[in-house]
C-alpha positions in Angstrom: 19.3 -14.4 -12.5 20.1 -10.8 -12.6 17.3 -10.0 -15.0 15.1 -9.5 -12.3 15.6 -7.9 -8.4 13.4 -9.3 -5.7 11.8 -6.9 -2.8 10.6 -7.7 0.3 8.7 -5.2 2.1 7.2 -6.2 5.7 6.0 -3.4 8.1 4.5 -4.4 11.5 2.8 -1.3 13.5 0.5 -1.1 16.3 -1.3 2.4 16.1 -3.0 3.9 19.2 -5.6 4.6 16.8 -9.1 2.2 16.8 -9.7 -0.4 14.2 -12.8 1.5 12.2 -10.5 4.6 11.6 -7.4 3.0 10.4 -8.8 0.6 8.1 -11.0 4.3 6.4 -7.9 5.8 6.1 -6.1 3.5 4.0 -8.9 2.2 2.1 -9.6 5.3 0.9 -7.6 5.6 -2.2 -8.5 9.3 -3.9 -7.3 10.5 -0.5 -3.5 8.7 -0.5 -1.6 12.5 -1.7 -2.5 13.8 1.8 0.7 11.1 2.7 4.0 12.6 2.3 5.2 9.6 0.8 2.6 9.7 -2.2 2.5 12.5 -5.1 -0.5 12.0 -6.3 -3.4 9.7 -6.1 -6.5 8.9 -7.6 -9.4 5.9 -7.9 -9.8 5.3 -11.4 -12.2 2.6 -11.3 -14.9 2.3 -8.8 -15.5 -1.3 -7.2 -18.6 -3.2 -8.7 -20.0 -2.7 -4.9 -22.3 0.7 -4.4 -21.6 0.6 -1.0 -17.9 0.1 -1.0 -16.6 2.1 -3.8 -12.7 1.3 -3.0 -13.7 -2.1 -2.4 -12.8 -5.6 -4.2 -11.9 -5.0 -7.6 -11.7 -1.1 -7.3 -8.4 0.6 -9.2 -6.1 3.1 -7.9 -3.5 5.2 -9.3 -0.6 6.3 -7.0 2.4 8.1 -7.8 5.4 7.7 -5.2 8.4 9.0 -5.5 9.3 8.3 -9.6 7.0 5.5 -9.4 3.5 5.9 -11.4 1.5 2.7 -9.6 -1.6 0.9 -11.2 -3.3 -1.2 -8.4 -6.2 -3.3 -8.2 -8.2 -3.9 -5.1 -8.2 -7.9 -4.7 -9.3 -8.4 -1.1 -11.6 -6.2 0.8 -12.9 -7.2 4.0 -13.9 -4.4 6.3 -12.0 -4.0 8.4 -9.3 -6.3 9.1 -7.9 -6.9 5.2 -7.0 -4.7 2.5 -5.1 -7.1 -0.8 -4.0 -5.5 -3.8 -2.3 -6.2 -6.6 0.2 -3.6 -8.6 -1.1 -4.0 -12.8 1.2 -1.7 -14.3 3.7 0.6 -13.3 6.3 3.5 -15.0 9.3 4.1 -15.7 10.5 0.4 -14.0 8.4 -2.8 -14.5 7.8 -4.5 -11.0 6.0 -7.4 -11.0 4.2 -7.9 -8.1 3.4 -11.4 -6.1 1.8 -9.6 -3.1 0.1 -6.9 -1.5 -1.9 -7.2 1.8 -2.7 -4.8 4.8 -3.6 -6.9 7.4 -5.2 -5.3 10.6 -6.3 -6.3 14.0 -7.9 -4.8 17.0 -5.2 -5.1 20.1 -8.0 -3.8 21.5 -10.8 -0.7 21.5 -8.1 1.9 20.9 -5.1 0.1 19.3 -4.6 -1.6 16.3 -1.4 -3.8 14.8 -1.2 -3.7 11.2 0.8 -5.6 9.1 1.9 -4.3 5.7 3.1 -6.7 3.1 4.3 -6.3 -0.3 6.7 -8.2 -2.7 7.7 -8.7 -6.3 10.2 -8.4 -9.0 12.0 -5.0 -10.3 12.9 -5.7 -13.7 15.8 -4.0 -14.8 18.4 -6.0 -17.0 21.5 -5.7 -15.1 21.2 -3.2 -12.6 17.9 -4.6 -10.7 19.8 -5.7 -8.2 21.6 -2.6 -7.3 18.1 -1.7 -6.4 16.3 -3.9 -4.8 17.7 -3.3 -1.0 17.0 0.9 -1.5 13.9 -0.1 -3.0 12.8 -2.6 0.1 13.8 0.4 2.6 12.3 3.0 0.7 9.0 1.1 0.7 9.2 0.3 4.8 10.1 3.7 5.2 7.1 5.0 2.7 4.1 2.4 4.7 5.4 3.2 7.8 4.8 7.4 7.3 1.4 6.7 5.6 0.4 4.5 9.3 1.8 7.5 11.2 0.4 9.7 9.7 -3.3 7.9 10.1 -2.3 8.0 13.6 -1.4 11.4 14.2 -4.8 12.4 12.2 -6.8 10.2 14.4 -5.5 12.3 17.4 -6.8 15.4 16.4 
């Protein structure tokens, strides 16, 4: 089927950077455009929880690269888990099957995350040609956003 081009996206990292810290930084969606990899980002819809905003539920709008991203919070579990689930997105249609930032404390100053995201790129005829760029692009993109958390946590 050449209708639609499957990506794979799977980025392990272990930050020197503590568990709390990490798991702020990417949860906090209106903040994402600090990341070189994202243009622009914003949290159009607050989670139905007062004291977690970006939590379960919670919308975000994220612009990387040509890609204008709609994503819905669908796990939140301070601090380990971060799900999410990609609604809509411009100028290609991806449909997405998963989303999920994993963390866990190595120990008091380290933390492995594990950055998952798959789905569909559909594109009649050409979607293939794009999915392996696509699949690198996004590594490359989640693994800048983790660095950079980490380099911020050092100052």
């Amino acid at each position: 089927n050449n209708r639609f081009a499957m990506f794979s996206i799977n980025v392990q990292y272990t930050l020197n950077t503590p568990i709390a810290p990490v798991f702020a930084a990417i949860s906090d969606h209106a903040h994402y455009g600090r990341f070189k990899a994202v243009r622009f980002a914003q949290l159009v819809e607050t989670s139905s929880s007062e004291s977690e905003p970006n939590g379960l539920g919670a919308l975000r709008e994220v612009h990387v690269g040509p890609l204008q991203l709609m994503e819905r919070i669908t796990v939140f579990e301070r601090p380990t888990r971060m799900d999410y689930h990609i609604e809509s997105s411009k100028p290609v249609d991806i449909r997405h099957t998963l989303g999920s930032i994993k963390l866990t404390a190595v120990d008091a100053e380290h933390t492995h995350v594990s950055w998952e995201s798959q789905g569909f790129i559909q594109m009649p005829l050409i979607g293939w040609l794009i999915d392996k760029r696509f699949s690198q692009l996004g590594a490359k993109g989640f693994l800048s956003i983790l660095k950079h958390i980490e380099r911020e946590a050092a100052l």
